[in-house]
N, C-alpha and C positions, 0 to 999 in steps of 0.2 A: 180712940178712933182708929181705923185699921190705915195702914197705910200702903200697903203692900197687895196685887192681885188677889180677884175673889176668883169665883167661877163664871167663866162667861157666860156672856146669858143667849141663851138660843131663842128660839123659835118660843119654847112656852112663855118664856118672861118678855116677850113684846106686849108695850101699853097699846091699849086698844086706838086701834085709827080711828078719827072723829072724822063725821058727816064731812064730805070733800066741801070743801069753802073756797069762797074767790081768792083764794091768796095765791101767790107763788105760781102762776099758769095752770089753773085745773085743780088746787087744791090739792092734798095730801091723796085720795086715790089714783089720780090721773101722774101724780110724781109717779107713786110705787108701779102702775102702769111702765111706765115710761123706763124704770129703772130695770123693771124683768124684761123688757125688749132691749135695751142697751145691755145686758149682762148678757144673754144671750145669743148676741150679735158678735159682743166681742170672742165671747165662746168660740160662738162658731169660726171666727177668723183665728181663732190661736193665737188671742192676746193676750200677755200676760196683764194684768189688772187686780185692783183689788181696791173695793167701795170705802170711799172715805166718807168726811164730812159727817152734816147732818143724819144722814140714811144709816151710816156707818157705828154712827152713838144711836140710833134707835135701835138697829140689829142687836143692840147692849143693854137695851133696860132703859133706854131715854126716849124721850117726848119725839111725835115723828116729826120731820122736815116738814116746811110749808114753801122751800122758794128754789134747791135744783137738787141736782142729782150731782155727787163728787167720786169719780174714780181717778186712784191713781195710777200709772204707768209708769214705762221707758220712754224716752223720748225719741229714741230712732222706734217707736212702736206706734207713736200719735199719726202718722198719716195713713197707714193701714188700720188702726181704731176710727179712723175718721170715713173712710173711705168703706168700713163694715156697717158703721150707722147710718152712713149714707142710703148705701147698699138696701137700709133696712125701712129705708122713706123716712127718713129726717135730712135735716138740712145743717151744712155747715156754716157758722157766722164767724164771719174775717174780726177778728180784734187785735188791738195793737201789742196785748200781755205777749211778753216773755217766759212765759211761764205754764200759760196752759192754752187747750185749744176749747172752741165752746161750739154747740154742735146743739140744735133745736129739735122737739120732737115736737110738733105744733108748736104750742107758745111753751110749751115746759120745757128749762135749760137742765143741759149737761153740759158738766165742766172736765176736760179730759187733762189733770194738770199732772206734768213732768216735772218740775221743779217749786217744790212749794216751800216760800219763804225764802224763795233763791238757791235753794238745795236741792240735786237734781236725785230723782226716786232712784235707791240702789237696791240689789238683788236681795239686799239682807233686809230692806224693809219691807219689800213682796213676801219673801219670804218668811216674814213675820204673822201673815196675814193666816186669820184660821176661815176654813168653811164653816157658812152660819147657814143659817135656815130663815133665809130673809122673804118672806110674804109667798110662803112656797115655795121659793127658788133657792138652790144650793149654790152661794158663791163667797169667795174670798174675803174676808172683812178685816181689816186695819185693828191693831188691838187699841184697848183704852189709853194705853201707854202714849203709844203714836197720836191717837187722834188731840188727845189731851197736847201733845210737846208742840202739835202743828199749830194750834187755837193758838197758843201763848207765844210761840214765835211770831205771830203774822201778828202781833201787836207793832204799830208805829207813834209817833208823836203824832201821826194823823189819822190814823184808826185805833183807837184805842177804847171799845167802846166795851166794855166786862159784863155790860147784862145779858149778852145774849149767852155770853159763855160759863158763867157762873151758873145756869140751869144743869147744862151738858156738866158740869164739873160734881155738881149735887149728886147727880143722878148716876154719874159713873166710880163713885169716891171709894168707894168699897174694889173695885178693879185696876186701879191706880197704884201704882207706884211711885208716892209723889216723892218721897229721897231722888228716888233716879229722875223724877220729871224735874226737881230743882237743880241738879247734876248738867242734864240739855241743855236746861235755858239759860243756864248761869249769866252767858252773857248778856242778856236782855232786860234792863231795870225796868220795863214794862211787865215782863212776865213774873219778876219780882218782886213788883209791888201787886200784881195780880194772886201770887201765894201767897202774900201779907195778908193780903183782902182774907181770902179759904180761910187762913190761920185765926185773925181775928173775930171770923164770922164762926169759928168750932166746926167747918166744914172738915178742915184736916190736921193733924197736928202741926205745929210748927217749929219745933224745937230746929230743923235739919235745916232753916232757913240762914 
């Protein structure tokens, strides 16, 4: 089983979007919508960003999002990101997170998060980020490495929930570097009983565990 980066997948290797369904404000068309006017916006403001999350592992070859859109930034950047999607006829929503801003385009959310997992976004993790060819639009994407170390960190004794992230894990395993993703998390006995799980399951090898 490989463990180690494949080729990132672009534009040809997206699974196909299915019929937009009530989930997630609008369904999967109305997200992707939502996400090329937020990428755009911040463009146009000269913010530096780059698409996490769900949207971030479909731009990869994974299943698409059904519930927001996740970029990440600078944190002295989130109130001029906020103030471009405003700009662009969405709306800001006041939350108590320390961590990220959240900012409505009708009812479909965007998450503008600066510090994910309590670790604030630095220039080498922007700078990580490749242009992908996401739903037409040319913008920054988060590698598998990243998205995969962010899932397993943001594991708690009260969120600890692995079905949703074992999909995103299936689907990206070929792009992964999981030596270095067990390296990241070492300190997190969530995130390592979560590559027991991979190991177990012959998702990934597990000797490095």
């Amino acid at each position: 089983m490989p463990l180690a980066g494949g080729m990132a997948a672009g534009a040809e290797r997206l699974p196909p979007v299915p019929v937009a369904a009530s989930e997630g404000g609008g369904g999967v068309e109305g997200l992707l919508g939502t996400l090329k006017r937020a990428a755009a916006a911040l463009g146009e403001a000269e913010v530096r960003f780059a698409l996490a999350g769900g949207f971030a592992a479909y731009a990869r070859g994974a299943a698409p999002s059904v519930h927001d859109v996740d970029f990440v930034l600078f944190e002295q950047d989130v109130e001029r990101a906020v103030r471009a999607l405003v700009a662009a006829g969405m709306r800001r929503q006041d939350c108590p997170e320390n961590w990220l801003a959240k900012v409505y385009d009708g009812d479909r959310l965007i998450d503008l998060i600066y510090a994910p997992s309590g670790r604030p976004v630095e220039a080498a993790l922007l700078g990580r980020a490749e242009e992908l060819n996401v739903a037409g639009v040319l913008m920054p994407v988060l590698p598998a490495d990243d998205l995969v170390i962010m899932r397993l960190l943001a594991f708690t004794e009260t969120a600890c929930d692995f079905s949703s992230v074992l999909p995103l894990c299936r689907a990206l395993r070929e792009q992964v570097d999981w030596p270095h993703v067990a390296v990241r998390t070492a300190g997190s006995p969530y995130a390592y009983a979560f590559l027991t799980l991979l190991a177990r399951l012959e998702v990934i090898e597990g000797e490095f565990l």
